[in-house]
C-alpha distance (Angstrom), angle and dihedral (degrees) to the residues before:
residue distance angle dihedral
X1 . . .
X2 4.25 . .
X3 3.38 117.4 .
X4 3.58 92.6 -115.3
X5 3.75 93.9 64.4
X6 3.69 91.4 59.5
X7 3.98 92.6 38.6
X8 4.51 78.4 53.3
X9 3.98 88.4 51.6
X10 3.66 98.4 43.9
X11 3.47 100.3 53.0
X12 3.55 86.5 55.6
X13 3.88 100.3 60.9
X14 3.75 93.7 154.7
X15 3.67 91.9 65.7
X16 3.06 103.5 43.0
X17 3.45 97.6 48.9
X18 3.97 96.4 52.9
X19 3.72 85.7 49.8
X20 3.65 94.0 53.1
X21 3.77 81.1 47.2
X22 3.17 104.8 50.3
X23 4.14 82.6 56.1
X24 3.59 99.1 49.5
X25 3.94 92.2 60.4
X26 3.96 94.7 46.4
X27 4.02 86.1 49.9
X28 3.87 90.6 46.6
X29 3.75 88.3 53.6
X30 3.49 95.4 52.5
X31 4.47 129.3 74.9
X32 3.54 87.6 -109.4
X33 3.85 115.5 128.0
X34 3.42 122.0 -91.1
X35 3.93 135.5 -112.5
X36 3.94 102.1 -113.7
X37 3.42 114.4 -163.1
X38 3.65 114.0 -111.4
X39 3.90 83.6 60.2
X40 4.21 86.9 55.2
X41 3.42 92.9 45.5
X42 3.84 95.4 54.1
X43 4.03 86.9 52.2
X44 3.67 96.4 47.2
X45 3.80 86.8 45.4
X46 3.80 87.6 62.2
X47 3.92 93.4 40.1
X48 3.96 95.9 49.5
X49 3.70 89.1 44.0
X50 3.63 89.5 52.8
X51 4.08 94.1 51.6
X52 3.43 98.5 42.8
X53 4.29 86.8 47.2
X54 4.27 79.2 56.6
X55 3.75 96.7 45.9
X56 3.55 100.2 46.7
X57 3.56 89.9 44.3
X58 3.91 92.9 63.2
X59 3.85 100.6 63.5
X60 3.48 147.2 34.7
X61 4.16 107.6 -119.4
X62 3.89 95.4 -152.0
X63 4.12 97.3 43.5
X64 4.21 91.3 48.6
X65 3.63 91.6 88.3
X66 3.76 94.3 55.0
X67 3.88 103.4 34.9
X68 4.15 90.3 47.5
X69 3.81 128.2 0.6
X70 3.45 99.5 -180.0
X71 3.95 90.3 59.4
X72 4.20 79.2 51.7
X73 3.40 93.9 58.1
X74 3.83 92.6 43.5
X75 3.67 99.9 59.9
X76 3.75 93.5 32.7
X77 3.37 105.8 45.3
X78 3.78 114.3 16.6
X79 3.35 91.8 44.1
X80 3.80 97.1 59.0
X81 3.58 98.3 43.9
X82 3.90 89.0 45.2
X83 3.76 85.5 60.3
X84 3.81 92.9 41.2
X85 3.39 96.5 53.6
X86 3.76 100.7 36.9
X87 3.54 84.5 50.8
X88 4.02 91.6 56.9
X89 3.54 97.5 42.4
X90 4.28 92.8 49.4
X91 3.69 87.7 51.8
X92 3.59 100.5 46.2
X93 4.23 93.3 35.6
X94 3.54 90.3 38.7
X95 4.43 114.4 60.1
X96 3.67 83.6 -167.5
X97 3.18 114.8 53.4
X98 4.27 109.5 77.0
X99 3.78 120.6 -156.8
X100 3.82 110.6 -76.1
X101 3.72 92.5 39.6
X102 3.90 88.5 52.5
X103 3.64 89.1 50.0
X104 3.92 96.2 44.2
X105 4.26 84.1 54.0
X106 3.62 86.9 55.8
X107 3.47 92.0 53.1
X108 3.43 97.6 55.7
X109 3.67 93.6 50.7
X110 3.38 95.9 41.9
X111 4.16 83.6 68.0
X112 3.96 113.2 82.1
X113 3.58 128.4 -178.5
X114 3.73 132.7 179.9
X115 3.75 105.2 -55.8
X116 4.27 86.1 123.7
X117 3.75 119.8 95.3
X118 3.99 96.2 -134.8
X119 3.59 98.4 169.2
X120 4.18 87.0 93.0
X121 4.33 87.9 57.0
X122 4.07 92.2 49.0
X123 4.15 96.5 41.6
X124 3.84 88.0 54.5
X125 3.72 133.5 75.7
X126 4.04 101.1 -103.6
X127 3.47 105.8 132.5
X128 3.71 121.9 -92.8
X129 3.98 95.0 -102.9
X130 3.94 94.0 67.9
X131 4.39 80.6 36.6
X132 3.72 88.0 56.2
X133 3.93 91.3 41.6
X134 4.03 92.0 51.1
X135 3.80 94.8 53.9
X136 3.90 102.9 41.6
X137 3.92 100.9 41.0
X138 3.65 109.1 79.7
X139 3.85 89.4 45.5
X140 3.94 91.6 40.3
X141 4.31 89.1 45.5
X142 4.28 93.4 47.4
X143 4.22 87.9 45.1
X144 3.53 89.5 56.2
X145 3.68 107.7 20.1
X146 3.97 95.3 50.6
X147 3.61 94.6 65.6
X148 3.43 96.8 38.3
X149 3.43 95.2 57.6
X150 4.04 94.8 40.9
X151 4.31 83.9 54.6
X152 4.10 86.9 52.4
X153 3.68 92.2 50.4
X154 3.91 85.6 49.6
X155 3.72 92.2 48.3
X156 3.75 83.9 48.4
X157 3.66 96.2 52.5
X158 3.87 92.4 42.1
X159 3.55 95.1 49.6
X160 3.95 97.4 49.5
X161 3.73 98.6 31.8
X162 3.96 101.9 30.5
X163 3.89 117.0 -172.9
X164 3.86 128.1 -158.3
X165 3.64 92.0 -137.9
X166 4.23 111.6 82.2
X167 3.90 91.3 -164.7
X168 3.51 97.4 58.2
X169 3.82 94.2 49.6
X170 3.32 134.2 116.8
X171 3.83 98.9 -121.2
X172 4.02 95.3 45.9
X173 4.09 84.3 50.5
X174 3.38 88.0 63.9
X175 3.97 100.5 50.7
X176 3.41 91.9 47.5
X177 3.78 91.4 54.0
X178 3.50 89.2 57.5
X179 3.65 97.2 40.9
X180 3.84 88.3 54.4
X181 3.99 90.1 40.6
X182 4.20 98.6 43.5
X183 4.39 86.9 49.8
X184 3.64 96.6 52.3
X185 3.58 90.0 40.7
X186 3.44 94.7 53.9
X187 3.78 97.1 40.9
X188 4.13 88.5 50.8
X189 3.80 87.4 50.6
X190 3.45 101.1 52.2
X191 4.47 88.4 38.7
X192 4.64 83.8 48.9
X193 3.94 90.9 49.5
X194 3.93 94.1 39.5
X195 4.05 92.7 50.3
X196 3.72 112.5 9.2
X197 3.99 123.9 76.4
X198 3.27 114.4 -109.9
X199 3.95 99.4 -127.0
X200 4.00 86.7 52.9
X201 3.54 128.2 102.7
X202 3.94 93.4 -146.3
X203 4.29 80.9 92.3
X204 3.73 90.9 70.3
X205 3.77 93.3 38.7
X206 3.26 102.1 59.1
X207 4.14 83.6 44.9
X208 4.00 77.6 65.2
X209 3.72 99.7 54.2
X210 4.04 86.2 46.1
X211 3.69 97.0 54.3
X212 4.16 93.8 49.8
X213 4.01 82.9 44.5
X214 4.07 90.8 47.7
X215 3.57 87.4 43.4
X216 3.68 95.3 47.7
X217 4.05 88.1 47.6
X218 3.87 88.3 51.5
X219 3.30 97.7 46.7
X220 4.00 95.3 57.6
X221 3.97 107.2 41.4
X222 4.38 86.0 47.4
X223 4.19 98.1 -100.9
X224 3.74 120.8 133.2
X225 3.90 109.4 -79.1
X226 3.81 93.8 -175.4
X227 4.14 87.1 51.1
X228 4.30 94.9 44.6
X229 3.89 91.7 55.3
X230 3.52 91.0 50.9
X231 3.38 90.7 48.8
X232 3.85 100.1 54.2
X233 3.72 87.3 53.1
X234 4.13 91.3 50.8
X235 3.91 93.8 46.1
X236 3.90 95.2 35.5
X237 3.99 91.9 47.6
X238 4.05 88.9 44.4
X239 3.78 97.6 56.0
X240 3.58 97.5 29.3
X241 3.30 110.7 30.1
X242 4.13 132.5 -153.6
X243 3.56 129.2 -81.3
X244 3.63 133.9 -157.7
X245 4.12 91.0 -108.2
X246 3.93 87.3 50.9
X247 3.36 88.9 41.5
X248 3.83 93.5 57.1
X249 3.99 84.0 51.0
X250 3.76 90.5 53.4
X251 3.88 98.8 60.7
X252 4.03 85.3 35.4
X253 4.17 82.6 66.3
X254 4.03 82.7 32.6
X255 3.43 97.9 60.8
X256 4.16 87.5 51.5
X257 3.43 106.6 41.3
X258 4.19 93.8 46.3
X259 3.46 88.8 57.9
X260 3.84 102.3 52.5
X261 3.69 86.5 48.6
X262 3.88 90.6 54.9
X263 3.82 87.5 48.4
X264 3.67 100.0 46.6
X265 3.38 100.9 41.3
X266 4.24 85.3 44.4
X267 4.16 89.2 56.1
X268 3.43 96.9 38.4
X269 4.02 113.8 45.1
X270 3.65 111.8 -6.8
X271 4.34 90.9 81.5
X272 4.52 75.4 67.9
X273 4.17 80.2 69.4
X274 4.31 80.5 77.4
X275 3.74 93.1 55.5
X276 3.60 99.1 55.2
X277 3.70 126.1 122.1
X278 3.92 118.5 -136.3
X279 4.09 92.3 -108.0
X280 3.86 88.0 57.5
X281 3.41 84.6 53.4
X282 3.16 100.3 45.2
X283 3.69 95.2 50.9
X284 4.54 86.6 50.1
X285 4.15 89.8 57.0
X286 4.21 91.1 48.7
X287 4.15 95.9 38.6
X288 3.97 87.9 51.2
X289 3.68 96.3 46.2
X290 3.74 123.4 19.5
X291 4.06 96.6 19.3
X292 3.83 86.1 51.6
X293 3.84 100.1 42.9
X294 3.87 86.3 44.6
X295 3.88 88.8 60.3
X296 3.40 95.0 42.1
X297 3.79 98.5 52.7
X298 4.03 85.2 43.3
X299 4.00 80.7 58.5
X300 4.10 104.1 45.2
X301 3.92 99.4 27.6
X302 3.87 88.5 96.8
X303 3.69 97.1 40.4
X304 4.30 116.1 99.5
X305 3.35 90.0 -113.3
X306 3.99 129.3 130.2
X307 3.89 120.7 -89.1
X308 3.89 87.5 -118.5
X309 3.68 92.5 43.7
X310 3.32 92.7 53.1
X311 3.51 97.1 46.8
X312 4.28 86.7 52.5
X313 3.80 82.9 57.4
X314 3.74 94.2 47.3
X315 4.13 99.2 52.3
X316 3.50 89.8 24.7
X317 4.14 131.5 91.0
X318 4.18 122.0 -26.7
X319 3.74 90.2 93.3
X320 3.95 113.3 138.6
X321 3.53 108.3 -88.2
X322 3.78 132.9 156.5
X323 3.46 95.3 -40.3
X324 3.90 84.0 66.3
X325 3.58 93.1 40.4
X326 4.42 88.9 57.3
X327 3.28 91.7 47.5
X328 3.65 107.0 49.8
X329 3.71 76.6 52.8
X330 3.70 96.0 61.7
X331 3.89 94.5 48.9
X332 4.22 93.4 55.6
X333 3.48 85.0 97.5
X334 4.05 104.1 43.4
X335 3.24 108.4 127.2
X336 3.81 98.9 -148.6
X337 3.92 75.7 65.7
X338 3.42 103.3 61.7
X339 4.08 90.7 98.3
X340 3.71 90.4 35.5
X341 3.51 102.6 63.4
X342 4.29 82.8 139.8
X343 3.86 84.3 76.8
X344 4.25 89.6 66.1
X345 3.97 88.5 40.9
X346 3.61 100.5 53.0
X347 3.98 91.9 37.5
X348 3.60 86.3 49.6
X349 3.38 93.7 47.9
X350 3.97 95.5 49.1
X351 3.55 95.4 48.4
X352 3.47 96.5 50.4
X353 3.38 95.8 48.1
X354 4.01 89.8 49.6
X355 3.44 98.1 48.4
X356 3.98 96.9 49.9
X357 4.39 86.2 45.0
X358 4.00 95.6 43.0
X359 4.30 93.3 53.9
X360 3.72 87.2 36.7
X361 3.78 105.7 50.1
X362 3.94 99.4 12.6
X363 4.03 100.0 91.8
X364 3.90 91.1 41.9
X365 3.90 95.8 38.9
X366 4.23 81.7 48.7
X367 3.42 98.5 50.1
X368 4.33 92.0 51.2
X369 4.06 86.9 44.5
X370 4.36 84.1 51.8
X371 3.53 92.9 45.8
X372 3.92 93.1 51.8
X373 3.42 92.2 44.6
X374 4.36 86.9 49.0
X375 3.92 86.5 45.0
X376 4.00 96.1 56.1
X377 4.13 88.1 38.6
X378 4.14 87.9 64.0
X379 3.82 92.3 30.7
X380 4.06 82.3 62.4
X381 3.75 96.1 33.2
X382 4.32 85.2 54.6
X383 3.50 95.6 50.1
């Protein structure tokens, strides 16, 4: 199919996921076989590795600071302490939900995506800081939050099922992944800016066929996979940087991979949305709106920012997206999970739930922040 019928579908995330839905509970009703769980897991593998490939392909890690603070303090700050505190309030609200699987939930919310409508935030006049902020967090939030929350699910593992040999654990997976993924990012860095024209997209292509290959490699000696794609695209985008044509072949593989996310994590655990008791929900509606805001003020607060612009950062964007949605994904087949199968019910539950909100109230919701933020500009300009 063209590009722009996928590009059509996945800013439309809503839709798509109550379609796919709507399909997962007729299939669940019927004698067909069933999805088991190592066979998601290998899927979502391949899904998360592609996202976080995408998002760490977008910026440059060590120039984030400089270019935009406020995106910074976003993925470094509000993130965390929307986890933390997310984390808290599942295991306290929530009898059965223990302590890792409380903190693996916040994990997965604490992952957004790009659910929001932000074309309202850069058509209006807010200045170019909160702009800046808008555009780079999602990809800034999944390039750091991804592996972060893939090294607490290791801890997790290591700490409730221990094993005597280091090189088979969790944690060393992960360093190795990113060993394997940094080196051949590197190496295809320094091959793109040796051979390829700079105003060419063949750079970030060849960053593609890197990432499957690093992947591949990762996959067979027992490192991280997910972990060594994203880590070509992080090296690869830090030494050689991203163009507008690459760019323009970055949403292309955007516009696919969001999509399939949507859909599989539509089929596969949204129907669990159904079986959920009114404290579950109860707990979705305050995590997606107060939790988050709470972090997000905790984040901005210092920054020399408006009041109003601060408070359109606060309620605005960092809602669990599909970031959330691969994730959960990934974890169906955790075996510290197998008794906790609340932990994919309530994140289902709270990602559906924010998804369908964020596209349906996002461009209005926008729009009233804007206008606040336009009222106080002339209120100051008057006086």
């Amino acid at each position: 199919m063209k590009p722009v019928f996928f590009r059509t579908i996945s800013n439309s995330p809503a839709l798509l996921l109550a379609l796919a839905l709507v399909v997962g509970l007729l299939y669940q009703n019927t004698n067909l076989p069933k999805f088991e769980p190592p066979s998601i897991a290998i899927v979502s593998d391949l899904l998360l590795a592609a996202l976080l490939f995408l998002a760490s392909s977008q910026i440059q890690l060590s120039q984030i600071q400089r270019k935009c603070l406020t995106t910074f303090r976003l993925s470094v700050v509000a993130a965390p302490v929307f986890l933390a505190i997310t984390a808290l309030t599942a295991y306290i609200l929530l009898p059965e939900l223990t302590l890792w699987p409380a903190l693996l939930l916040g994990a997965v919310l604490m992952l957004n995506g790009t659910s929001v409508d932000y074309r309202p935030i850069i058509n209006s006049s807010v200045s170019n800081e909160v702009k800046s902020a808008v555009r780079r967090e999602s990809a800034a939030v999944l390039t750091i939050g991804i592996p972060f929350a893939l090294l607490l699910e290791a801890t997790a593992l290591s700490v409730t099922s221990p094993t005597s040999n280091y090189l088979q654990s969790p944690p060393f997976e992960i360093v190795s992944g990113f060993c394997i993924g940094g080196f051949l990012g590197l190496l295809a860095a320094i091959a793109a800016k040796r051979m390829v024209p700079s105003a060419k997209s063949w750079g970030f292509k060849l960053s593609v066929l890197v990432a499957i290959i690093a992947f591949a490699i990762a996959h067979l000696i027992g490192g991280n996979s997910i972990i060594a794609a994203g880590a070509v695209g992080l090296l690869f985008a830090e030494d050689y940087g991203i163009n507008k044509a690459s760019f323009r072949e970055l949403q292309k593989l955007q516009a696919v991979t969001y999509p399939l996310i949507y859909v599989a994590f539509g089929f596969i655990l949204a129907p669990r949305l159904f079986g959920a008791d009114t404290l579950i929900l109860f707990f979705a509606i305050i995590s997606i709106t107060f939790l988050r805001a709470f972090a997000r003020e905790v984040a901005v607060h210092p920054m020399q920012l408006a009041r109003e612009e601060k408070n359109l950062l606060s309620w605005f964007g960092g809602t669990p997206g599909v970031g959330s949605a691969a994730f959960l994904l990934s974890i169906t087949d955790n075996p510290m999970l197998a008794d906790q199968e609340s932990v994919l019910t309530v994140g289902a539950v709270c990602i559906v739930l924010s998804i369908i909100s964020t596209r349906l109230l996002s461009r209005p919701f926008g729009k009233h922040l804007i206008q606040q933020v336009a009222h106080a500009r002339k209120r100051r300009f008057i006086a």
